[in-house]
C-alpha positions as a printed Julia matrix, in Angstrom:
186×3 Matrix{Float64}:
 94.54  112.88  111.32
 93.17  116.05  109.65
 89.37  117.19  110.0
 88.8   116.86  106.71
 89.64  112.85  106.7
 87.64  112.29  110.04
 84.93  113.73  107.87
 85.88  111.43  105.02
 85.8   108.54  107.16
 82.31  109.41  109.11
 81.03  109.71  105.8
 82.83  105.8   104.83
 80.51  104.72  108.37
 77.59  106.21  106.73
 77.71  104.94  103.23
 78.3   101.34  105.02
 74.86  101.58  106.76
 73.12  102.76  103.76
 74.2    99.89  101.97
 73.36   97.45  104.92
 69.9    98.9   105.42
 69.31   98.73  101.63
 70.49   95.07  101.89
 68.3    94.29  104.74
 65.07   96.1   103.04
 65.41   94.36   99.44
 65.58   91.13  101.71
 62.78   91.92  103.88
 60.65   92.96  100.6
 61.89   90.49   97.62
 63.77   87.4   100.02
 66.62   87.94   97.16
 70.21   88.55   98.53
 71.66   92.04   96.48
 75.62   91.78   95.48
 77.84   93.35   97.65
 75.54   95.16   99.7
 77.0    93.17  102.87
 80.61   92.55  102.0
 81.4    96.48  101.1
 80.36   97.7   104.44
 82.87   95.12  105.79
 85.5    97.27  104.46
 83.74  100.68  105.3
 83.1   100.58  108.95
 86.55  100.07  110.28
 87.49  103.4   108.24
 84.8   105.1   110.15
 86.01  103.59  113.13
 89.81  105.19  111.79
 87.58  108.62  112.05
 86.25  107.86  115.41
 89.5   107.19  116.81
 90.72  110.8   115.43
 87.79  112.33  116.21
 89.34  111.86  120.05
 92.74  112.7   119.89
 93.4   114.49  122.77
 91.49  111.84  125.08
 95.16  109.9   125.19
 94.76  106.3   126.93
 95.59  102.84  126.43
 91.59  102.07  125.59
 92.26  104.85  122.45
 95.1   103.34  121.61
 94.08   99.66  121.56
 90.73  100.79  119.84
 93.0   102.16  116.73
 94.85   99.2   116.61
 92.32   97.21  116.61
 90.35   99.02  113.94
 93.44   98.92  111.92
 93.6    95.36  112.17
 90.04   94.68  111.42
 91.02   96.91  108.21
 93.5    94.78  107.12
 92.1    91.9   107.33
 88.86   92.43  105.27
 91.3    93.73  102.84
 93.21   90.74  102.75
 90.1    88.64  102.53
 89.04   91.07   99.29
 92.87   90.41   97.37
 91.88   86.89   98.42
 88.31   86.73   96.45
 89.72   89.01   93.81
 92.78   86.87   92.62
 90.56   83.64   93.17
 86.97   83.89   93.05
 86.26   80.28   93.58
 89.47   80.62   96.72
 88.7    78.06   99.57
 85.96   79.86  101.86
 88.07   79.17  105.08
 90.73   81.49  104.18
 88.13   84.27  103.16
 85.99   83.08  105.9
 88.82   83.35  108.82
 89.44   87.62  107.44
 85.73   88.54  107.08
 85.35   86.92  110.44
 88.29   88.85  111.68
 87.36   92.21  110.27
 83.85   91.33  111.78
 85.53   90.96  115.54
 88.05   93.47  115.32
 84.81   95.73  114.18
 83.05   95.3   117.15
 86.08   95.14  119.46
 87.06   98.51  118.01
 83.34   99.99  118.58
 83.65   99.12  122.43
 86.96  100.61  123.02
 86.56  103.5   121.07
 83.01  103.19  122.25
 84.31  103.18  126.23
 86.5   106.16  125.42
 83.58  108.31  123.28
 81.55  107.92  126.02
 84.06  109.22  129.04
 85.15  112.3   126.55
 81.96  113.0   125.68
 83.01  114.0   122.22
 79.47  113.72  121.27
 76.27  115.22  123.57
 74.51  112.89  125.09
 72.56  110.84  125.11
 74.7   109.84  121.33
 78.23  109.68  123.09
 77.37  106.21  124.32
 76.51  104.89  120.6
 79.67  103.76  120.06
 79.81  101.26  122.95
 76.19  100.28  122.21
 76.65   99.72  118.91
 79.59   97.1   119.71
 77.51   95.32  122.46
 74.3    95.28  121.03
 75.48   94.21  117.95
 76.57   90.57  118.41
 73.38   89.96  120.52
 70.76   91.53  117.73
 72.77   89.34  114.73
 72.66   86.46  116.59
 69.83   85.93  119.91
 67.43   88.53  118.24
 67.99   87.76  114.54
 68.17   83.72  115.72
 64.66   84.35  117.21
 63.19   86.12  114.26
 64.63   84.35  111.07
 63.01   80.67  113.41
 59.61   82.89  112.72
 60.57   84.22  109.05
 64.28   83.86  107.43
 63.87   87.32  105.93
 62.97   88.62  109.34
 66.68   87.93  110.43
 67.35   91.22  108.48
 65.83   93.38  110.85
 68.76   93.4   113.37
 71.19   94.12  110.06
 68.62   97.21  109.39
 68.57   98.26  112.93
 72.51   97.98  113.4
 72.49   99.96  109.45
 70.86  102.72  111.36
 73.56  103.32  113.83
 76.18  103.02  111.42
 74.31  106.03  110.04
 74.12  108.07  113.39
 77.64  107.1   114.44
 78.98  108.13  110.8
 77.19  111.68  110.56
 78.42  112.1   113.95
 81.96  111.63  113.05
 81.66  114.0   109.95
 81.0   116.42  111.63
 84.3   117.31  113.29
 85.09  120.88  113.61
 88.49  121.55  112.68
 89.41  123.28  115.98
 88.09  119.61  117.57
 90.94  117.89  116.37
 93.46  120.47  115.02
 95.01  121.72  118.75
């Protein structure tokens, strides 16, 4: 993969976080859900997760590997769950359901084996080469125990977590755009 689409793909991981934190904010201020500000993201992250894994070419390893194919696959499948909703809008939720779901998973399965690698190769200076894996552990447990806890307070508080997790998208996509050709061009 060429420097210039790593960059293009960082900057996908940003734009995704944008949107998510200006979902979570207009929630957290008005309690009124914007369109598409969750879904698009869906689609966004595992391209920045595309960059990530290009971003360590040259760290060669089964983890690498596995995290591209994973990130592929999460890909895929929120772009089969988009042909779904655009053909039918009113299509039976399971079938949309079951590849949001699945772009969801492969998301964060990508995050912590690209995450595992990132943080060995040190692609990144510390402490950010570790964001990655964070990202894909902390994530599951903020959406659901933390945003659980917060939305049995407030239901508009369960957007923090989505803001928080919008945040690192940010980091983790400005840190991909900024490859270097000679970082991935050897």
């Amino acid at each position: 993969m060429s420097s210039s689409m790593i960059r293009w793909c960082g900057w996908a991981a940003v734009v995704g976080g944008v949107m998510w934190a200006a979902k979570g904010l207009a929630i957290l201020a008005t309690g009124e859900q914007p369109p598409l500000l969750f879904e698009i993201p869906l689609v966004l992250f595992p391209v920045g997760l595309l960059g990530l894994h290009g971003r360590l070419r040259g760290h060669t390893g089964r983890l690498r590997a596995a995290g591209g194919v994973v990130s592929v696959i999460a890909l895929v499948a929120c772009a089969a769950a988009v042909v779904i909703l655009t053909i039918d809008p009113d299509a039976d939720g399971v079938v949309s359901g079951v590849a949001i779901a699945g772009s969801a998973l492969g998301t964060v399965a990508g995050l912590v084996l690209l995450g595992l690698v990132t943080r060995r190769a040190e692609i990144f200076r510390p402490p950010w080469h570790r964001l990655p894996l964070l990202l894909g552990i902390a994530t599951p447990v903020l959406f659901t125990v933390v945003g659980g806890a917060l939305a049995a307070i407030n239901e508009r508080l369960l957007e923090v977590p989505l803001v928080l997790a919008a945040a690192a998208w940010v980091r983790l996509g400005t840190l991909i755009a900024a490859v270097e050709r000679a970082d991935v061009d050897q």
